[in-house]
C-alpha positions in Angstrom: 12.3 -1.2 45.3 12.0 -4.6 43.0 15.2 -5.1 40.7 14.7 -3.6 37.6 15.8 -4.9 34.7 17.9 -2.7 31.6 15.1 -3.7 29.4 12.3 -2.3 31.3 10.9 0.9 29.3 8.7 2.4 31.7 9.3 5.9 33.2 10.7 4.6 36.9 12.6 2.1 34.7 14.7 4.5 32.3 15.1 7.0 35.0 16.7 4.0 37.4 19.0 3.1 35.0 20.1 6.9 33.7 20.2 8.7 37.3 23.4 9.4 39.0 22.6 6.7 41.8 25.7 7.6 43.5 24.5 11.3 43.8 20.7 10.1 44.4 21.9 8.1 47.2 24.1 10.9 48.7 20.9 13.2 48.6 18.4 10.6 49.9 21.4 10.1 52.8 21.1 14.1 53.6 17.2 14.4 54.0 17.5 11.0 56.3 20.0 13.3 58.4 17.7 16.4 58.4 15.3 14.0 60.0 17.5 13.0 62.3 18.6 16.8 62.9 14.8 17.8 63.4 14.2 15.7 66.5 17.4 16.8 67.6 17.0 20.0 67.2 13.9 20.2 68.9 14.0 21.3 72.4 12.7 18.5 74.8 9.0 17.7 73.9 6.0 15.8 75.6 5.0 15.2 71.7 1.7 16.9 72.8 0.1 18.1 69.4 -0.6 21.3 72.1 3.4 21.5 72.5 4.8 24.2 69.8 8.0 22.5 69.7 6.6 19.0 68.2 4.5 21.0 65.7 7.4 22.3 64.4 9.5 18.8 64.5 6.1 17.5 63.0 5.9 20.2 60.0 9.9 19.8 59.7 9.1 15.6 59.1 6.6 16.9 56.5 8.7 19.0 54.4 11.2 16.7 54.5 9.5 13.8 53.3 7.3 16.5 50.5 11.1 17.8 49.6 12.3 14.4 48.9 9.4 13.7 46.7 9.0 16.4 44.7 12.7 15.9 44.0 12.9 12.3 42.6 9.6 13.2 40.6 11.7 16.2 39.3 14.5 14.0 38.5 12.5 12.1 35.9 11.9 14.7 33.7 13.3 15.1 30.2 15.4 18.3 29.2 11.8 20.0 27.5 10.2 19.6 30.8 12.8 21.2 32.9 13.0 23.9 30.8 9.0 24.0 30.9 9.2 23.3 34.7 11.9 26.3 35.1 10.3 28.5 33.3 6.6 28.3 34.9 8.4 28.1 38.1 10.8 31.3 37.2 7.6 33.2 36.1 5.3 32.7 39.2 8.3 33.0 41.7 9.7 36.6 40.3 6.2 37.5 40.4 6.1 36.7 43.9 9.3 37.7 45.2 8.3 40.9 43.4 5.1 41.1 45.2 7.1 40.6 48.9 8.2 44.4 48.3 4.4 45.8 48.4 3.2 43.2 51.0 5.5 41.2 52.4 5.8 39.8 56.0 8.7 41.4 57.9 11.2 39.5 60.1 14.4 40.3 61.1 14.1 43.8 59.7 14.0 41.5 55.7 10.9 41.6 54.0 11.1 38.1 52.2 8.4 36.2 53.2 4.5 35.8 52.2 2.3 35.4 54.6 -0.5 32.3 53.6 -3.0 30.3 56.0 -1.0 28.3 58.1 2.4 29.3 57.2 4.4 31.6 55.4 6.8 30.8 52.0 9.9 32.6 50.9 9.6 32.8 46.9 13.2 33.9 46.3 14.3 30.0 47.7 12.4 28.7 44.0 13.4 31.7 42.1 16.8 30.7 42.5 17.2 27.5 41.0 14.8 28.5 37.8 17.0 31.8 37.4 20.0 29.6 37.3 18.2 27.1 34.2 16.8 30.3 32.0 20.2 31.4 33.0 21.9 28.8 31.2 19.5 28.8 28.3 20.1 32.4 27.6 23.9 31.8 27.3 23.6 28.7 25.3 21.2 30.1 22.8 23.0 32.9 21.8 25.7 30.4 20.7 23.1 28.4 19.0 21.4 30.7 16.8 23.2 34.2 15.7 22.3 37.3 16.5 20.0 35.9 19.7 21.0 38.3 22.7 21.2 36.0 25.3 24.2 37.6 26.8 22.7 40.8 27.6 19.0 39.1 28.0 20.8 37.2 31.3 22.3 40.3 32.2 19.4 41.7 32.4 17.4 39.2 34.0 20.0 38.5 37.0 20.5 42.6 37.3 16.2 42.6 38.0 16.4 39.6 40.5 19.6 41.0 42.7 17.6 44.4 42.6 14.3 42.8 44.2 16.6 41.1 46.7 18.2 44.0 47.6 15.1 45.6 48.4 14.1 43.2 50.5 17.3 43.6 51.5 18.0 39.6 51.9 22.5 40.1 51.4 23.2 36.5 51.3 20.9 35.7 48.7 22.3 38.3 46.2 26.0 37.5 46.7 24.9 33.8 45.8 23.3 34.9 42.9 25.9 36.9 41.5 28.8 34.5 42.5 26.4 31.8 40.2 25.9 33.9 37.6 29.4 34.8 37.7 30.8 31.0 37.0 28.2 30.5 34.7 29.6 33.6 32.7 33.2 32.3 33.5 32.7 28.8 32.0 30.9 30.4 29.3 34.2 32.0 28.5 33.7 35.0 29.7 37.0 37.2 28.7 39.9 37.3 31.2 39.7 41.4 31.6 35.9 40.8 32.8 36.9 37.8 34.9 39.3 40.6 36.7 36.7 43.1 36.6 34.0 40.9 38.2 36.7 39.7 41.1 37.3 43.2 41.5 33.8 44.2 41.3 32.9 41.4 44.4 35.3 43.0 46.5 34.2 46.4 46.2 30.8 45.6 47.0 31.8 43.4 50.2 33.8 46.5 51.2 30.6 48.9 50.1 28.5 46.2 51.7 30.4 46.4 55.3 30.4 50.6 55.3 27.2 51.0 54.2 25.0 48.2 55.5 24.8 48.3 59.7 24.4 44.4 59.9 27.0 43.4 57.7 29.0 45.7 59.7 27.9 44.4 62.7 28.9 40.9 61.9 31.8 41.5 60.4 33.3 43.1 63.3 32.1 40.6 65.8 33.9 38.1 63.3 37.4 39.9 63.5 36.9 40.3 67.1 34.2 37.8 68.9 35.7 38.3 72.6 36.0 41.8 73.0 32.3 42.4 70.8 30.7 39.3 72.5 29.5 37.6 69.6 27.3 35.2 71.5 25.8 32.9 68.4 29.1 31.9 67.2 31.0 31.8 70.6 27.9 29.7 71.5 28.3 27.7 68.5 32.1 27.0 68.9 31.7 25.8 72.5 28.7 23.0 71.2 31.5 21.6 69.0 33.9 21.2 71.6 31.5 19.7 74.1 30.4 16.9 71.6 34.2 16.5 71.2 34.6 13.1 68.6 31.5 11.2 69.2 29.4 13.6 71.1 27.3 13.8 74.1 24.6 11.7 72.2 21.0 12.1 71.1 18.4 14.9 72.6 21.7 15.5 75.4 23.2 18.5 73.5 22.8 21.8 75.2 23.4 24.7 72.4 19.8 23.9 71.3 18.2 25.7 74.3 20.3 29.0 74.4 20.6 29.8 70.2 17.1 30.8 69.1 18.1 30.2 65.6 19.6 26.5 66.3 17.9 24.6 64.5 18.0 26.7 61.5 21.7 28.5 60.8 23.5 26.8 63.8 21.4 23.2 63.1 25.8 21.7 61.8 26.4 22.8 65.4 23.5 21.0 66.9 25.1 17.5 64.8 28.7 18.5 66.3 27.4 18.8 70.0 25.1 15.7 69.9 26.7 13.7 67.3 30.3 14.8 66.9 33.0 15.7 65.0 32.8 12.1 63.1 29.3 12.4 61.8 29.9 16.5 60.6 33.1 14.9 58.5 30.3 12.7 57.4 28.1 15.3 56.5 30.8 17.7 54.8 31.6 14.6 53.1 28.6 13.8 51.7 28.0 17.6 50.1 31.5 17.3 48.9 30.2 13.8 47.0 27.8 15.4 45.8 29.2 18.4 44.3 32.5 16.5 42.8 30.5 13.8 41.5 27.9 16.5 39.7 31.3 18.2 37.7 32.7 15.4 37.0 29.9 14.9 34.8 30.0 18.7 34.0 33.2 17.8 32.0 31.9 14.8 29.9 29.0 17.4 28.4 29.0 17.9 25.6 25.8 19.6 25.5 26.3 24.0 26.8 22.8 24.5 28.0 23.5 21.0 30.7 26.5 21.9 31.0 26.3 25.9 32.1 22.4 25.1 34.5 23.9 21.6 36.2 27.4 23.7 37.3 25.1 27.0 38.1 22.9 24.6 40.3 25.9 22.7 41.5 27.4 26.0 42.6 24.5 27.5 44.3 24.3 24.4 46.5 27.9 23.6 47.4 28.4 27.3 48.0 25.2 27.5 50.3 26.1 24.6 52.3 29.9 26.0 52.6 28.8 29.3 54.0 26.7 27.8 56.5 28.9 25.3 58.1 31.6 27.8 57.9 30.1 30.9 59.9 29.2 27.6 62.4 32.4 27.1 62.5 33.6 30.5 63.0 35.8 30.7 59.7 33.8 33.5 58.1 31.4 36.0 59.8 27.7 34.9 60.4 25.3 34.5 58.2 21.6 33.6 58.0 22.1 30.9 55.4 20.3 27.8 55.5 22.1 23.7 55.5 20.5 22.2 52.3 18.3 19.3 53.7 19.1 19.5 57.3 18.1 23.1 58.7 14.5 23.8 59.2 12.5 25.6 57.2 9.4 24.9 54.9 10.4 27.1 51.8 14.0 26.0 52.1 13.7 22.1 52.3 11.1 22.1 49.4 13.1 24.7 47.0 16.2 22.4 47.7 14.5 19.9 46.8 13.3 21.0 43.6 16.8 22.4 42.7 18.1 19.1 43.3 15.6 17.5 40.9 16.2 20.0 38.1 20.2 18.9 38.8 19.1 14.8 38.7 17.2 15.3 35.3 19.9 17.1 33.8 22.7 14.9 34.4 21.1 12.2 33.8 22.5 9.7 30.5 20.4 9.5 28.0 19.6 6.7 25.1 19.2 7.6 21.5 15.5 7.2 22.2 15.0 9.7 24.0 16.0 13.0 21.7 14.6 15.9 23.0 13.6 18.2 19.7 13.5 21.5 19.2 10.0 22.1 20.1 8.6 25.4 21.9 11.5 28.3 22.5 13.6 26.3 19.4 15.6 24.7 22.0 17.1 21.7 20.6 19.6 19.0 22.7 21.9 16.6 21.3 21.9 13.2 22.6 23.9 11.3 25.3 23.8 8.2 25.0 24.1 5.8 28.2 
């Protein structure tokens, strides 16, 4: 990219010189590494287009670079336009993850998916992220204008989205949902009796969960004891971690690859720690953990509640995501079929990531005097920030 200078008032120009390039760069770093990860991941290949296993690596390349994208173009907009963007996206996405209920594609016993020519899409992956923004606009509305019941409209909102998931049934999606909507209500300042109530309320649904629900049962038992039940994904998982030791056994030589069907999806950290080793997954939790710190820190300079409650909501869905995946890889909670933001593959997963990312970009972006964002359609008006 040529230098730009401060003075240059184009789009590419303002947005250069307002984005967090600190948190751009860590992003840009992570969809390199899913790259990397994809050809890793991929089972040994003649890279015959007639080979399933370079299709995939091909389509994986594809989202990757679409995902990347769509999220700097994201990044550019103003405050209006991501709550236009969130909202068009909110509507057709609940739509559609509605719609996977009637005629859904089943796998794994969750109906989640939509089946299209070609491929199939996951519309609860871009639900998430608008939910979170409309979220956030609820709650800062009703402080904005009296009487507005944004409180109970969120409720309300969240309650239909965690019921559609359920149905599905898709677990790990609702318990990221409520835990965001849960520090969104918290830094709202939700009252300390309802901050106990909601803890409580999470653990008796984990323990409702685990009676009720045979694979969260299953799981959780083969977490407490993974010898005696043979839990074979994570005791496969553990072993790839200790045979790439510090600097692993280097690139396409891993193993782990070739016995877990789902490596290069919810294992894919245990792929990096096998052929890579431990110093590139410190890398890796290191960069997430950038990302993440860096996004609150400018949490706490906002002044503004709407960025402040949808960029800690978004910041939240993604740090807890990619903690609950490298931690069932590592054995320190029970599995679950949670995605790596950037690195695992998966077409509805890599693009929705990347979209969530850009909505996070364009809101924490600093902005000049010149660029007020007014009232305009659903009265939502933003104070400035100036650079």
């Amino acid at each position: 990219m040529p230098v730009l200078s401060r003075a240059d008032d184009s789009v590419v120009g303002r947005w250069w010189w307002s984005v967090d390039r600190v948190m751009l760069t860590a992003l840009l770093l992570l969809v390199g590494l899913g790259y990397v990860l994809a050809l890793a991941a991929t089972p040994a290949t003649n890279l015959s287009l007639n080979d399933p296993n370079t299709i995939v690596m091909i389509r994986q390349i594809v989202y990757l670079l679409t995902a990347g994208i769509l999220m700097v173009g994201v990044s550019m907009l103003d405050l209006h336009y991501v709550k236009l963007a969130a909202l068009a996206t909110g509507v057709v996405f609940l739509v559609l993850t509605g719609f996977t209920l009637v005629h859904g594609v089943v796998v794994d016993g969750g109906r989640r998916w939509i089946a299209l020519p070609g491929f199939t899409i996951q519309p609860s992956e871009f639900l998430k992220p608008a939910l979170i923004i409309a979220t956030a606009w609820l709650l800062a509305e009703r402080r904005r204008t009296p009487g507005f019941p944004g409180m109970f409209a969120a409720i309300g909102l969240n309650s239909l989205v965690v019921l559609i998931l359920l149905r599905q049934p898709d677990v790990g999606s609702t318990a990221l949902v409520l835990a965001t909507f849960f520090v969104q209500l918290f830094l709202d300042g939700l009252n300390a009796f309802f901050v106990g109530l909601g803890v409580a309320g999470f653990g008796a649904a984990g323990f409702a969960a685990f009676e009720l629900i045979a694979h969260v049962h299953k799981r959780v038992m083969l977490f407490l004891h993974p010898t005696k039940d043979k839990a074979y994904q994570a005791l496969t998982a553990l072993s790839a971690f200790a045979n790439g030791g510090l600097w692993g056994r280097g690139p396409g030589e891993g193993q782990v690859k070739h016995y877990l069907p789902d490596a290069r999806a919810d294992f894919v950290f245990a792929v990096a720690g096998e052929e890579f080793g431990m110093f590139l997954c410190l890398g890796i939790i290191a960069l997430y953990a950038v990302i993440v710190l860096r996004g609150f820190m400018r949490v706490l300079r906002e002044t503004d509640p709407f960025v402040a409650l949808a960029s800690a909501g978004l910041l939240t869905s993604f740090g807890l995501q990619a903690f609950i995946n490298m931690a069932s890889s590592l054995s320190m909670i029970p599995t679950k079929g949670m995605t790596l933001p950037f690195l695992s593959y998966g077409g509805s997963a890599v693009l929705a990531t990347g979209l969530h990312m850009g909505f996070l970009l364009a809101l924490t972006r600093r902005r000049t005097h010149a660029e007020r964002v007014t009232d305009g359609l659903f009265g939502l008006g933003m104070q400035d920030r100036a650079v």
